[in-house]
TIZA-941076 format. One record per atom (N, C-alpha, C): residue number from 1; chain; atom name; x, y, z. Coordinates in steps of 0.2 Angstrom, whole numbers, plus 5000, padded with zeros to 4 digits. Each point is the difference from the previous one (the first is absolute). Layout:
<tigus>
TIGU  nr kette atom east north   up
TIGU NUM     A   CA    X     Y    Z
...
</tigus>
This chain:
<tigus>
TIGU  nr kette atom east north   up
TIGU   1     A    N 5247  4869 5152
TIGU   1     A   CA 4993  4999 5000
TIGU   1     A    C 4998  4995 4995
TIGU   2     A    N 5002  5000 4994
TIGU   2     A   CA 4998  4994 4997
TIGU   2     A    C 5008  4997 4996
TIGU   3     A    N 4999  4994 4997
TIGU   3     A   CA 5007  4995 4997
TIGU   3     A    C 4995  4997 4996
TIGU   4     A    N 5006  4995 4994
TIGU   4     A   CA 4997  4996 4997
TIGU   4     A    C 4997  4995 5004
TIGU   5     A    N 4997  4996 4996
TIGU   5     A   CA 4996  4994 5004
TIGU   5     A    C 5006  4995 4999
TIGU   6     A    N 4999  4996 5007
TIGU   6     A   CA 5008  4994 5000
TIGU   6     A    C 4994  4996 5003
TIGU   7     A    N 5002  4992 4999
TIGU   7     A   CA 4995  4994 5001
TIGU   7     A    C 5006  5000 5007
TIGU   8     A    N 5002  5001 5005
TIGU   8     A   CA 5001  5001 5005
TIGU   8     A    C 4997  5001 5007
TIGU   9     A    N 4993  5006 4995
TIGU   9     A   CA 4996  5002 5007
TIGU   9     A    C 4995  4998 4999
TIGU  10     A    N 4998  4995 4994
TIGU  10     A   CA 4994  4998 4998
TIGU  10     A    C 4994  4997 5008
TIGU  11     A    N 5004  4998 5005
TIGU  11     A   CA 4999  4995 5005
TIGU  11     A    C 4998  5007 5005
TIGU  12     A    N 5001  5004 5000
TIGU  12     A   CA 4997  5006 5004
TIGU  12     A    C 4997  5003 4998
TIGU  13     A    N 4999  5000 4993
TIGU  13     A   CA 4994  5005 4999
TIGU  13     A    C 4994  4995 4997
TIGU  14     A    N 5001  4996 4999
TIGU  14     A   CA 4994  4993 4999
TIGU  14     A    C 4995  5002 5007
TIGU  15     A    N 5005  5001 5007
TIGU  15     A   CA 4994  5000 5008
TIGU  15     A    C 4998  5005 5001
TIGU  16     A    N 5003  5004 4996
TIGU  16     A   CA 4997  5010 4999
TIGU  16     A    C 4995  4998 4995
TIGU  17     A    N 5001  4997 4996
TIGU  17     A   CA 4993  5001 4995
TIGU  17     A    C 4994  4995 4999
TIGU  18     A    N 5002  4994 5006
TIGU  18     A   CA 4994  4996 5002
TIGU  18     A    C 4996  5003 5005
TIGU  19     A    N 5003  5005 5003
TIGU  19     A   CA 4994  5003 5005
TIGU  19     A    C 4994  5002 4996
TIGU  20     A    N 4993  4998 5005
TIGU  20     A   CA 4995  5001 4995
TIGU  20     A    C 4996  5006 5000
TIGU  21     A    N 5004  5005 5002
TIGU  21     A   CA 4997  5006 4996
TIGU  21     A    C 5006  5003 4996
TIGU  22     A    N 5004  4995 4998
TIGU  22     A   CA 5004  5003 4996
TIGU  22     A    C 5000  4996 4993
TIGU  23     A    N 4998  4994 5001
TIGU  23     A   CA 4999  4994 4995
TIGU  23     A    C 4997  5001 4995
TIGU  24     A    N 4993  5000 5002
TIGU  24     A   CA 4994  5003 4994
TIGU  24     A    C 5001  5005 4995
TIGU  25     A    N 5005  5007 5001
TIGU  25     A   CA 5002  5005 4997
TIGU  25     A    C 5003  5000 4997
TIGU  26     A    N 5005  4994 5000
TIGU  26     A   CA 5008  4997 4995
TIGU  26     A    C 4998  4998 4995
TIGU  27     A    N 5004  5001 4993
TIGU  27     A   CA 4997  4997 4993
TIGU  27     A    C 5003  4996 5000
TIGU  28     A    N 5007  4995 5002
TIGU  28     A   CA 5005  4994 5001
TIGU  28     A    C 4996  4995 5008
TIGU  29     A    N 4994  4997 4997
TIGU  29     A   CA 4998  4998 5006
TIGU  29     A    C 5006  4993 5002
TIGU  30     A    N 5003  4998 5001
TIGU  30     A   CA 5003  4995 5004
TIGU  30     A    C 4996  4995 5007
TIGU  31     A    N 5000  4993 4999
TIGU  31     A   CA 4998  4998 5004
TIGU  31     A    C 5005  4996 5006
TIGU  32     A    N 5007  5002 4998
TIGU  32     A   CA 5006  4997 5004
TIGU  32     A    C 5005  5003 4999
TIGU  33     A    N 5005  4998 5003
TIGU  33     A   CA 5006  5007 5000
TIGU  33     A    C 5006  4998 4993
TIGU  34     A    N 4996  4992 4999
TIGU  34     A   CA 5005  4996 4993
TIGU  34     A    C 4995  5003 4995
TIGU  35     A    N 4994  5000 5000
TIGU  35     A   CA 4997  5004 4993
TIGU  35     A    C 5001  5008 4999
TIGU  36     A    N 5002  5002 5006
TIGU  36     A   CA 5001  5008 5000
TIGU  36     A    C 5006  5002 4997
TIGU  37     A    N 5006  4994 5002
TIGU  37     A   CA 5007  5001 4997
TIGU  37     A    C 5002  4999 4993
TIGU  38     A    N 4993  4995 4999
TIGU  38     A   CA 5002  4997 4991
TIGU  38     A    C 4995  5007 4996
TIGU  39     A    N 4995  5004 5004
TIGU  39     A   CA 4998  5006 4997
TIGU  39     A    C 5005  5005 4998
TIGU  40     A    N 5003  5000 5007
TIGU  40     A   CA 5006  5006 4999
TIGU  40     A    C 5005  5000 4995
TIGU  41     A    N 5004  4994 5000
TIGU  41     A   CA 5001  4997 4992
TIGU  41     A    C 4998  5002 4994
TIGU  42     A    N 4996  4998 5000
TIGU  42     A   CA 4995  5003 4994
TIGU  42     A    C 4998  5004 4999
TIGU  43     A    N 5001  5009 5006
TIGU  43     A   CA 5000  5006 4999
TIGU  43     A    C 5005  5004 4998
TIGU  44     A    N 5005  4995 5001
TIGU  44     A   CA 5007  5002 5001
TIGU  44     A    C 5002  4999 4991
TIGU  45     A    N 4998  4995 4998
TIGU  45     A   CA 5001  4998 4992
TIGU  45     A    C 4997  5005 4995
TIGU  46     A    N 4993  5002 5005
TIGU  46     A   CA 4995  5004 4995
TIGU  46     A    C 5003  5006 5000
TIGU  47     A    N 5005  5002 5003
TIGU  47     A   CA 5002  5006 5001
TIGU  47     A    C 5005  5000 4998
TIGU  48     A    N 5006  4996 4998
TIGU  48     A   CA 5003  5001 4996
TIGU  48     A    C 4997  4999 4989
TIGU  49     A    N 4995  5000 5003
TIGU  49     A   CA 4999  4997 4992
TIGU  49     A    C 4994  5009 4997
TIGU  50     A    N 5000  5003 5005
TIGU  50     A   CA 4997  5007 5002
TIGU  50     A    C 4995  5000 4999
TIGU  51     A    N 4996  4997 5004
TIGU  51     A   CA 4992  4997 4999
TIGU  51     A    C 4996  5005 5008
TIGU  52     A    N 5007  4999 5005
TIGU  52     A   CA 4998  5002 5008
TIGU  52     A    C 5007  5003 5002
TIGU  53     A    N 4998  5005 5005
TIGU  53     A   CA 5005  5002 5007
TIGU  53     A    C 4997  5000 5007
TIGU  54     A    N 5005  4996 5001
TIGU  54     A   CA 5000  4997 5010
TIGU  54     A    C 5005  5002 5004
TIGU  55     A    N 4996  5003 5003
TIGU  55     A   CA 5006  5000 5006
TIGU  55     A    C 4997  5000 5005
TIGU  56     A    N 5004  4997 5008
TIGU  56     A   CA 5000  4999 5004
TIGU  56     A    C 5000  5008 5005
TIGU  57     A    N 4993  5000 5004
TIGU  57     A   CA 5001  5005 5006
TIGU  57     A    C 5005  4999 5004
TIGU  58     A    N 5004  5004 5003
TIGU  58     A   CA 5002  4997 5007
TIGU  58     A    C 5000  5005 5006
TIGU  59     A    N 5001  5000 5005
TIGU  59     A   CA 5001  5004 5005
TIGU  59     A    C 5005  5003 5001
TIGU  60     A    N 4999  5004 5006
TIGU  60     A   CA 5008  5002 5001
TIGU  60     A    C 5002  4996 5004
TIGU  61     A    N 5000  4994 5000
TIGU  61     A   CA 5007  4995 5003
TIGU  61     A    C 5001  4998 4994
TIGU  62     A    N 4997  5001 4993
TIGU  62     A   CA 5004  4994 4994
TIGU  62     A    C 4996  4994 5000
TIGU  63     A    N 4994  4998 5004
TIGU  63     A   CA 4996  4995 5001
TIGU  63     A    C 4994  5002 4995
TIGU  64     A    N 4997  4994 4995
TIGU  64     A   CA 4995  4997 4996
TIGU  64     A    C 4994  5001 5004
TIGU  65     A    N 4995  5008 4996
TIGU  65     A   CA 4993  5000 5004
TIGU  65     A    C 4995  5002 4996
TIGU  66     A    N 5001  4999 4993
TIGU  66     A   CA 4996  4999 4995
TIGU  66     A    C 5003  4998 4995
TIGU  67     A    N 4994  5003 4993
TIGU  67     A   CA 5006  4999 4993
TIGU  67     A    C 4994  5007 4995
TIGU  68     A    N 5002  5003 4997
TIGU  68     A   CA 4997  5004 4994
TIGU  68     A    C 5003  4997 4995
TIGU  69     A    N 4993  5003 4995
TIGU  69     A   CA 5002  4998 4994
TIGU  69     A    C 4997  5000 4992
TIGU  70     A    N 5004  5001 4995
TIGU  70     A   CA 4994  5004 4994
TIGU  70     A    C 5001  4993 4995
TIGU  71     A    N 4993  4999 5001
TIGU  71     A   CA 4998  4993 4995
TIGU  71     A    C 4998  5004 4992
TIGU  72     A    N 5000  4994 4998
TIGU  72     A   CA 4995  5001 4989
TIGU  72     A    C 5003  5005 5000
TIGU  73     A    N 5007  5002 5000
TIGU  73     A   CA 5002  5004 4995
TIGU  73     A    C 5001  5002 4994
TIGU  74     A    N 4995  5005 4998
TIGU  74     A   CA 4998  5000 4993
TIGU  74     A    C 5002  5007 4996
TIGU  75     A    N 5002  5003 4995
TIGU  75     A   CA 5000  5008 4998
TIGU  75     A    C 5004  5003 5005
TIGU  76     A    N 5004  5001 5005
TIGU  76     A   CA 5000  5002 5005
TIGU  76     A    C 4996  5000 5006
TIGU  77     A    N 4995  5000 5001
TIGU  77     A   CA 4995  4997 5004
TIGU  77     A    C 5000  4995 5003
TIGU  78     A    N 5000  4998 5007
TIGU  78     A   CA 4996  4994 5003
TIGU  78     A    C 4999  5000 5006
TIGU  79     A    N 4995  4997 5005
TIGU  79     A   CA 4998  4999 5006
TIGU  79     A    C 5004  4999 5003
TIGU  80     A    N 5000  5003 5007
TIGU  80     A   CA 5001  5000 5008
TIGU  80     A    C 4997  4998 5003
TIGU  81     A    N 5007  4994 5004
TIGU  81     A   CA 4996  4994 5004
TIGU  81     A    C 5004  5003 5006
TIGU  82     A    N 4998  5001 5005
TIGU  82     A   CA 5004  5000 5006
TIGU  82     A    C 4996  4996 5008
TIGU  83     A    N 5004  4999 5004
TIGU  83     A   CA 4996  4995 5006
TIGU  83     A    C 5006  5002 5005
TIGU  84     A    N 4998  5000 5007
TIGU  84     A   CA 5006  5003 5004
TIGU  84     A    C 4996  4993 5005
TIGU  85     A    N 5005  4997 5006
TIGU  85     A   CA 4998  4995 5003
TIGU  85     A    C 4996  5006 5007
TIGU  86     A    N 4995  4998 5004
TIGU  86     A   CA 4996  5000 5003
TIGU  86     A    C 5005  5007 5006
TIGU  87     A    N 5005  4995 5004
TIGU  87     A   CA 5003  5004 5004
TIGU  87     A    C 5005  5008 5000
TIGU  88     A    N 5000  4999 4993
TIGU  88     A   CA 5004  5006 4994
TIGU  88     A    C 4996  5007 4999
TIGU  89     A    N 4990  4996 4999
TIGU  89     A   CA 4997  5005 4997
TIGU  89     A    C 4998  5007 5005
TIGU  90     A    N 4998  5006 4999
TIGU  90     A   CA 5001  5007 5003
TIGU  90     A    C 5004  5001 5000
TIGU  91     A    N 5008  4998 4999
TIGU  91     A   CA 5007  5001 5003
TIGU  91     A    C 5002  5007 4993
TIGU  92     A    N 4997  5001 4997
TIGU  92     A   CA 5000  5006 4995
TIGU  92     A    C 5006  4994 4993
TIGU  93     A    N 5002  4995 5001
TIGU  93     A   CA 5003  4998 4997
TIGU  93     A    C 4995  4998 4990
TIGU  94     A    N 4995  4999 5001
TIGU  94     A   CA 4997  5000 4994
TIGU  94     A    C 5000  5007 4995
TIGU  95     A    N 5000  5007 5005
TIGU  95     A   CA 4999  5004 4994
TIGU  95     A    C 5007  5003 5000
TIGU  96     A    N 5007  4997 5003
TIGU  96     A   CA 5007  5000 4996
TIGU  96     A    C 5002  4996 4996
TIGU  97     A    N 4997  4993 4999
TIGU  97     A   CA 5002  4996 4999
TIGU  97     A    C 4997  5002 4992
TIGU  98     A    N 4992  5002 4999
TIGU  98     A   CA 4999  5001 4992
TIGU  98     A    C 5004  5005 4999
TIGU  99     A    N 5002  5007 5003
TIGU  99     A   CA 5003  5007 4998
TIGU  99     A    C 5008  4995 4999
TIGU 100     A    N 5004  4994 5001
TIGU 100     A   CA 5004  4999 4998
TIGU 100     A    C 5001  4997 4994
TIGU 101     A    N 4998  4996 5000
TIGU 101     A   CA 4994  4997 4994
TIGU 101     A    C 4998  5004 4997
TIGU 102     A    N 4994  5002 4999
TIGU 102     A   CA 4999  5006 4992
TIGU 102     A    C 5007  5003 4999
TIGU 103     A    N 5004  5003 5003
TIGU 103     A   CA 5007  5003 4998
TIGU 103     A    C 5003  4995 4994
TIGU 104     A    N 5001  4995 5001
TIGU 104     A   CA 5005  4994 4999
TIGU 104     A    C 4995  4998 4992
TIGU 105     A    N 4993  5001 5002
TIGU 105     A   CA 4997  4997 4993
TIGU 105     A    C 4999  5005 4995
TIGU 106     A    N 5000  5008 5002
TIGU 106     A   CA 4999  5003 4995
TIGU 106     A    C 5006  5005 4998
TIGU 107     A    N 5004  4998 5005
TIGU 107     A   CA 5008  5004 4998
TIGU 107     A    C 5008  4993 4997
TIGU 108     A    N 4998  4995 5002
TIGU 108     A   CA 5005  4996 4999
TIGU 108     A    C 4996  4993 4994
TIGU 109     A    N 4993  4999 5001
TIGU 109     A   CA 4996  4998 4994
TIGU 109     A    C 4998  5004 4996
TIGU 110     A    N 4997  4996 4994
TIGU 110     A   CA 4996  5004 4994
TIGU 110     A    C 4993  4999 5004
TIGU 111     A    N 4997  5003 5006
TIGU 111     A   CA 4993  4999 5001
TIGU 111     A    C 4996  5007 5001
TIGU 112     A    N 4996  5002 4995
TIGU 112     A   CA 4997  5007 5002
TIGU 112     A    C 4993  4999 5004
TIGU 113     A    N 4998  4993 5000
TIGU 113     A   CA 4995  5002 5006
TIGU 113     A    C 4998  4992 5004
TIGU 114     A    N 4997  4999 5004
TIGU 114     A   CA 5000  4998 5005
TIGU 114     A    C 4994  5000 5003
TIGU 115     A    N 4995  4994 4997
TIGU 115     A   CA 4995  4998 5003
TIGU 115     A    C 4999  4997 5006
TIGU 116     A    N 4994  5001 5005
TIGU 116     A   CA 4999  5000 5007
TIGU 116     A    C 4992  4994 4999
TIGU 117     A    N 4998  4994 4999
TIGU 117     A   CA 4996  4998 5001
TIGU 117     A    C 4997  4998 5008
TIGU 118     A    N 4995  5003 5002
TIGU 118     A   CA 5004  4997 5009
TIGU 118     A    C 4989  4998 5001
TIGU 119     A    N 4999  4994 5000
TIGU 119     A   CA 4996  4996 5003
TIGU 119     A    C 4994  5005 5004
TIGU 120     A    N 4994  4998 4998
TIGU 120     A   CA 4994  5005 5002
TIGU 120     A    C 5000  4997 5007
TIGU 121     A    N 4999  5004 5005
TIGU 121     A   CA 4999  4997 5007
TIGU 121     A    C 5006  5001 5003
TIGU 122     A    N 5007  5000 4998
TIGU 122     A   CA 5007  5001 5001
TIGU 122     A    C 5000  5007 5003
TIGU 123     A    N 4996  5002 5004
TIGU 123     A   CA 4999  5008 5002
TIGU 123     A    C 5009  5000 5003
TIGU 124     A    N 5004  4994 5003
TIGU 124     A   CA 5007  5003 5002
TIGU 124     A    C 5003  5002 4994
TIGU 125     A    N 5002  4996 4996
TIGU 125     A   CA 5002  5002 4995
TIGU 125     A    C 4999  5006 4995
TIGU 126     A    N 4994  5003 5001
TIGU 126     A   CA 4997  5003 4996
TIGU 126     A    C 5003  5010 5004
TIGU 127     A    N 4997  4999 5009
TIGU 127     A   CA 5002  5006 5000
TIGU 127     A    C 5009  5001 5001
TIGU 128     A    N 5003  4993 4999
TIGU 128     A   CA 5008  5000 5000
TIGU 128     A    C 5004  5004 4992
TIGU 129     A    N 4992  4997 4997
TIGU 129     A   CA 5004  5004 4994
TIGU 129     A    C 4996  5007 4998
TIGU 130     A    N 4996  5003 5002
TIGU 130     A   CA 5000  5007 4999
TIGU 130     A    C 5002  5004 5003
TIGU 131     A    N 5004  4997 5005
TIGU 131     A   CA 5005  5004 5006
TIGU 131     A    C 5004  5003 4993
TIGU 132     A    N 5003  4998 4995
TIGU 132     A   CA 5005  5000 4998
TIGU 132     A    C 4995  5006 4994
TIGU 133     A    N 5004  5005 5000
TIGU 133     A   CA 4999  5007 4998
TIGU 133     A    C 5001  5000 4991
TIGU 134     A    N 5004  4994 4998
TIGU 134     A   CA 5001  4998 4991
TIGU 134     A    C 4994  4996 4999
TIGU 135     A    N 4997  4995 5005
TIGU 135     A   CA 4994  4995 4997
TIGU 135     A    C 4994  5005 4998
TIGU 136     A    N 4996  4998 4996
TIGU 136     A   CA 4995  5005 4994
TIGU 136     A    C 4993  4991 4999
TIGU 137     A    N 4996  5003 5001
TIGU 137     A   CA 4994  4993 4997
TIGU 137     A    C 5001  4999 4993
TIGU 138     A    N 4999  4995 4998
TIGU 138     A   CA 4999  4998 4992
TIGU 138     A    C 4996  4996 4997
TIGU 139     A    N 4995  5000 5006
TIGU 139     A   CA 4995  4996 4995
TIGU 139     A    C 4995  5004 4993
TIGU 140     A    N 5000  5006 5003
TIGU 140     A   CA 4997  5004 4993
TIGU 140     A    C 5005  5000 4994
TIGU 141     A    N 5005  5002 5004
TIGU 141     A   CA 5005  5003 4991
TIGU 141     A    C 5004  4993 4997
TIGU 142     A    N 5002  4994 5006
TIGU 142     A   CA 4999  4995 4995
TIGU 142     A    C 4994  4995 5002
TIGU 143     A    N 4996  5001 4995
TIGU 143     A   CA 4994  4996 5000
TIGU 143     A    C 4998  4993 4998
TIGU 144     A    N 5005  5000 4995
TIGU 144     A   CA 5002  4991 4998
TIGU 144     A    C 5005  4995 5003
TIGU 145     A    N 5002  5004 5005
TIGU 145     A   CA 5007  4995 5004
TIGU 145     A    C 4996  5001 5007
TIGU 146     A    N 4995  5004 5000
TIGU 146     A   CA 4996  5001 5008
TIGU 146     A    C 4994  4992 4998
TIGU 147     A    N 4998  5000 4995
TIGU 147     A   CA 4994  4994 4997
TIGU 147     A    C 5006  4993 5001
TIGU 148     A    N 5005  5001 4998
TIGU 148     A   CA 5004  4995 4996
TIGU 148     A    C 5001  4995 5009
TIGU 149     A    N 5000  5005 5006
TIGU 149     A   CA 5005  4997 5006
TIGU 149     A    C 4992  4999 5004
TIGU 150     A    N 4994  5003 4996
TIGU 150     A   CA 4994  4998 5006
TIGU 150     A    C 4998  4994 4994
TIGU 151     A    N 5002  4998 4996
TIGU 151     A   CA 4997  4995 4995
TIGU 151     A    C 4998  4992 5006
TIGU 152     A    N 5005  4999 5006
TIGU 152     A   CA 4998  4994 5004
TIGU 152     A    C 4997  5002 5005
TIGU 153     A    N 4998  4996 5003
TIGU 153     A   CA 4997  4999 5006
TIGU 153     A    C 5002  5004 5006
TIGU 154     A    N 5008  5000 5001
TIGU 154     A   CA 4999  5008 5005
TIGU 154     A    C 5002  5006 4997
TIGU 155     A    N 4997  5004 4999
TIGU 155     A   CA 4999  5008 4999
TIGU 155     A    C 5006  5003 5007
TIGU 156     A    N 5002  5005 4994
TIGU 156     A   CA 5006  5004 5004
TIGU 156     A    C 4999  5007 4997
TIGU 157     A    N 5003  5005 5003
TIGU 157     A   CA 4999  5009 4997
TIGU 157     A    C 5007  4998 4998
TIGU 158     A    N 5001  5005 4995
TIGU 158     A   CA 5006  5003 4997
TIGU 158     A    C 5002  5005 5002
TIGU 159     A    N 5009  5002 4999
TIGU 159     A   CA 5001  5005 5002
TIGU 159     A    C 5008  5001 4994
TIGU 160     A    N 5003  5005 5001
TIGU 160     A   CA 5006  4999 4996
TIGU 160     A    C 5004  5006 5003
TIGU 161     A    N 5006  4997 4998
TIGU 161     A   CA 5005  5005 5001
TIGU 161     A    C 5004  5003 4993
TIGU 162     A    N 5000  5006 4999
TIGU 162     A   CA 5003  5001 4995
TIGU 162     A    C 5007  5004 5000
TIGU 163     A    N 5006  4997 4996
TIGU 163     A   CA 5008  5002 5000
TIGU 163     A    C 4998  5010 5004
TIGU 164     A    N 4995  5002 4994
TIGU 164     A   CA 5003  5009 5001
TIGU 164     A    C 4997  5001 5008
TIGU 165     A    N 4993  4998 5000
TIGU 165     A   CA 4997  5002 5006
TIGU 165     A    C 5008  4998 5007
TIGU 166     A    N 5001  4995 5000
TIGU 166     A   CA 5004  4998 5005
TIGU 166     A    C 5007  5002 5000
TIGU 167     A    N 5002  5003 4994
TIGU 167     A   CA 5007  5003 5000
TIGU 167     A    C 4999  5007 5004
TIGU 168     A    N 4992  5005 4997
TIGU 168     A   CA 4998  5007 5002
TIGU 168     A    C 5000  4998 5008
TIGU 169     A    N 4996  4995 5002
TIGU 169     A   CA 5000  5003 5009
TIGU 169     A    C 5006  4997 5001
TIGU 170     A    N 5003  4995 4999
TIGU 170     A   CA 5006  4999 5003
TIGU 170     A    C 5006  5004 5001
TIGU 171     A    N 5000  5003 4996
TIGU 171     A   CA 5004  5007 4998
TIGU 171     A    C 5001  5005 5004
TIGU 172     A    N 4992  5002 5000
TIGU 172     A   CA 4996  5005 5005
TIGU 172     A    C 5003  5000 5006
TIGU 173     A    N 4997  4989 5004
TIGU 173     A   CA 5003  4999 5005
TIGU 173     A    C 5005  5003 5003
TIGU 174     A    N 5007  4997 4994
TIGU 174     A   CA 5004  5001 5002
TIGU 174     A    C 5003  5009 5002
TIGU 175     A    N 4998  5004 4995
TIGU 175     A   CA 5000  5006 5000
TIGU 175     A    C 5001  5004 5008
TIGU 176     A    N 4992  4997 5000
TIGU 176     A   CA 4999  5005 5007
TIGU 176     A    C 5004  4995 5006
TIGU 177     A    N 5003  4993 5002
TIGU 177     A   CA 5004  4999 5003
TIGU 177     A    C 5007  5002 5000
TIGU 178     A    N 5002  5004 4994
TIGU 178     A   CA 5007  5003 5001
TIGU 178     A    C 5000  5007 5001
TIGU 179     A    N 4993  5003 5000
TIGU 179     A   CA 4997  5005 5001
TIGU 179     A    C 5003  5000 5006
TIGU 180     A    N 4994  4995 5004
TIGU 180     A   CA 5002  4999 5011
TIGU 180     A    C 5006  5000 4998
TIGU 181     A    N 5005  4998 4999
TIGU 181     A   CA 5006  4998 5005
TIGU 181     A    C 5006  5005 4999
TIGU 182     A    N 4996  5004 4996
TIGU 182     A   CA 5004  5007 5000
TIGU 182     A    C 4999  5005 5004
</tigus>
């Protein structure tokens, strides 16, 4: 479900991400498929230098149809970017792709939480991520990082994921599926 990022599939997810209702929602705007690949580049160094983690969505053939990713990594803490290309999206592939991912960052990194900035007006986004039973609002309880990300011209809600909340229901999850299958 998801890989490191390789400048191999940069060329395929460039035309998943130039679709323009997928366009406007990316924080790596790209205006060609050579600016996209010298971006990816540059996510790929930022991530070795532990600033960012990328990884590539993929399908179940092993094909390129999105990318998630935790930017400003700071304290443990940092932002959730994710974007799935147009033909991919309902396919439930977005809320495995984070359940694989948050695994990976709060069990295999040092990250205890996991902010969700997602775009006023981004209602897809928005009920994509309250589906998910660990996301919690954050503009009250952090009040100066909810000020700090509406300081520009477009205004976005907060949201966050925290390590314990997401270890409890996944837990749980699992629980009661070993429950079934017994």
């Amino acid at each position: 479900m998801l890989k490191h990022r390789d400048l191999s599939e940069t060329h395929e997810l460039y035309q998943l991400m130039s679709h323009p209702s997928v366009f406007p929602y990316v924080r790596q705007k790209a205006s060609s498929a050579e600016e996209y690949l010298f971006m990816t580049k540059q996510l790929i160094e930022e991530e070795q230098l532990g600033l960012t983690i990328s990884r590539t969505i993929i399908d179940d053939y092993g094909q390129p149809i999105g990318t998630i990713n935790l930017y400003d990594i700071e304290d443990g803490a940092g932002f959730l970017g994710t974007w799935i290309g147009v033909p991919y999206q309902g396919m439930g592939y977005n809320q495995t792709a984070k359940k694989e991912f948050l695994t990976e960052l709060f069990f295999q990194h040092n990250i205890h939480t996991v902010f969700l900035r997602i775009r006023k007006g981004n209602e897809k986004s928005k009920r994509a991520s309250l589906k998910l039973p660990y996301v919690i609002e954050a503009s009250e309880t952090h009040q100066a990082l909810y000020e700090e990300i509406n300081s520009g011209e477009t205004k976005f809600d907060l949201f966050r994921i925290p390590k314990d909340l997401f270890y409890l229901v996944t837990a749980h999850e699992n629980n009661e599926e070993e429950e079934q299958a017994m």
